[in-house]
C-alpha positions in Angstrom: 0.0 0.0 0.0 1.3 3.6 -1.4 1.5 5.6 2.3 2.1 9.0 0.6 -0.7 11.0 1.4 -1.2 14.5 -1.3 -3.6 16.9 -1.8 -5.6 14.6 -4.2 -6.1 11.3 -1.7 -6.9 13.4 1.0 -9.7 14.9 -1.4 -10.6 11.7 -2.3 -10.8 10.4 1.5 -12.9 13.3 2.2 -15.3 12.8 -0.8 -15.9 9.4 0.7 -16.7 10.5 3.8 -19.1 13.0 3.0 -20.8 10.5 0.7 -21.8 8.6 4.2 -22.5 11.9 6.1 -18.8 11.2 8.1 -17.6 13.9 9.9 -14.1 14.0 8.3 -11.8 14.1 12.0 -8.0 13.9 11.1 -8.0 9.9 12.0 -10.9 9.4 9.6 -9.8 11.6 6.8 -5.8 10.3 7.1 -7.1 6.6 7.2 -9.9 7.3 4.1 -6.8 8.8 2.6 -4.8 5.8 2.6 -8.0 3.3 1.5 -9.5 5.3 -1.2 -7.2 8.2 -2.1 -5.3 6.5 -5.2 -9.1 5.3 -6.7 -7.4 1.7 -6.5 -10.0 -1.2 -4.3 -8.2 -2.6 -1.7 -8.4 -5.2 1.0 -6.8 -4.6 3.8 -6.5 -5.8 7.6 -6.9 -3.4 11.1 -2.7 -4.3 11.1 -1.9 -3.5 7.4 -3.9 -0.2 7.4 -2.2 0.8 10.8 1.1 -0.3 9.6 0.6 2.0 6.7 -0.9 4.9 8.4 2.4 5.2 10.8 4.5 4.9 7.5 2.7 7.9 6.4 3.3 9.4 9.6 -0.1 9.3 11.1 -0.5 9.1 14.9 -2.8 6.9 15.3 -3.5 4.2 17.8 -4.9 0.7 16.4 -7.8 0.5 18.5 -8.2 4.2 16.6 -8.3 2.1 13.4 -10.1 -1.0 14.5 -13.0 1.7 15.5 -12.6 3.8 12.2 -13.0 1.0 10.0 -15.9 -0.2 12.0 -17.5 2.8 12.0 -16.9 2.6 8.1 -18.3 -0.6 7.9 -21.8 0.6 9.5 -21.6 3.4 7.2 -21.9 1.6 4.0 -18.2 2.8 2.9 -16.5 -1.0 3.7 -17.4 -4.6 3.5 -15.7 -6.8 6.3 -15.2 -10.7 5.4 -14.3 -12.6 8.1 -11.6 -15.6 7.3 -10.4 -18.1 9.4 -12.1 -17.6 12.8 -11.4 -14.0 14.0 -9.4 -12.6 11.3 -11.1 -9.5 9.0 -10.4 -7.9 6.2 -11.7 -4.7 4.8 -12.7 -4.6 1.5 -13.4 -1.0 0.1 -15.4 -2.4 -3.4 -18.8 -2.9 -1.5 -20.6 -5.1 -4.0 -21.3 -8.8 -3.7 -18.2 -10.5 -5.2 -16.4 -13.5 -4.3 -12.5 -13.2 -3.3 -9.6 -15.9 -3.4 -7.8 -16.1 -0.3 -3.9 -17.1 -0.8 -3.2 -19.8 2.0 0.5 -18.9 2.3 0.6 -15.8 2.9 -3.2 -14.9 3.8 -3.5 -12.2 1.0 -7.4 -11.6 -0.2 -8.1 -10.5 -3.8 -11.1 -10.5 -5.6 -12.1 -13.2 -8.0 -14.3 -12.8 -11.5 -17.6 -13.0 -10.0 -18.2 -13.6 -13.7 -17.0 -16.9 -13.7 -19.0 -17.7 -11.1 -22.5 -19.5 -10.9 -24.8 -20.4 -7.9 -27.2 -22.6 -9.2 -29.0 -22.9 -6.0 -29.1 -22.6 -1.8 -30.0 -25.1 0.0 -33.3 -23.9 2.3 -32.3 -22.2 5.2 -33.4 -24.1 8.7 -37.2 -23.1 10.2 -37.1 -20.0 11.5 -34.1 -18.5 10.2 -33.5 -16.8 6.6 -30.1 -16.2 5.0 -28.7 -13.3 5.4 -25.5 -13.6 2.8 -23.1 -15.6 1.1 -19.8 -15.2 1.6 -17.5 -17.2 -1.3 -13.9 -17.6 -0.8 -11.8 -19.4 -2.5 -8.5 -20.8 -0.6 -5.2 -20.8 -3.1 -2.3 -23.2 -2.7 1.0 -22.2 -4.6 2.4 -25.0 -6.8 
């Protein structure tokens, strides 16, 4: 992830945030910044993004970022999939898509969703309806 942070990310960031009625604090808008600012979809974890926002020379704590990307999240501007038990990622291109998930070194990328095909679900248990469908598919290096 690019951590130099101009004129034009930060504008960028701040579009973004206006677009969900976010108050653009300096956490926000330096973290939007480093997401959105170079127009590129990213996935990234509460680690990566903090890594990169001290690169930049941010101060900001990671329970800063853990609560700005989840404050993201409710506002529509992030998807979070969940691999692996506890582990998140943050995924800044909102549509339904599926990702592949390289085993060896845990990086998440999207996948064609084009190539793709559902035929069917099976029927979700009584009393409960389906709220999504996450698809990841785990790559091995030959």
């Amino acid at each position: 992830m690019d951590t130099h942070i101009d004129d034009t990310r930060l504008t960028r960031g701040r579009d973004w945030l206006a677009a969900a009625n976010l108050r653009p604090t300096r956490q926000r808008l330096s973290l939007a910044a480093l997401l959105v600012g170079d127009g590129e979809d990213r996935h990234v974890t509460a680690e990566t993004l903090y890594s990169a926002s001290r690169a930049a020379g941010e101060r900001v704590s990671l329970a800063t970022v853990y609560n700005t990307l989840k404050a993201f999240c409710d506002a529509g501007l992030l998807q979070e999939i969940r691999v692996e038990g506890q582990k998140s990622y943050f995924d800044t291109r909102t549509d339904d898509h599926p990702h592949f998930l390289w085993e060896d070194d845990g990086a998440l990328i999207d996948a064609p969703a084009d190539q793709l095909k559902i035929e069917s679900l099976p029927d979700a248990p009584e009393g409960a309806e389906i709220a999504s469908v996450d698809v990841i598919i785990r790559l091995r290096r030959r």
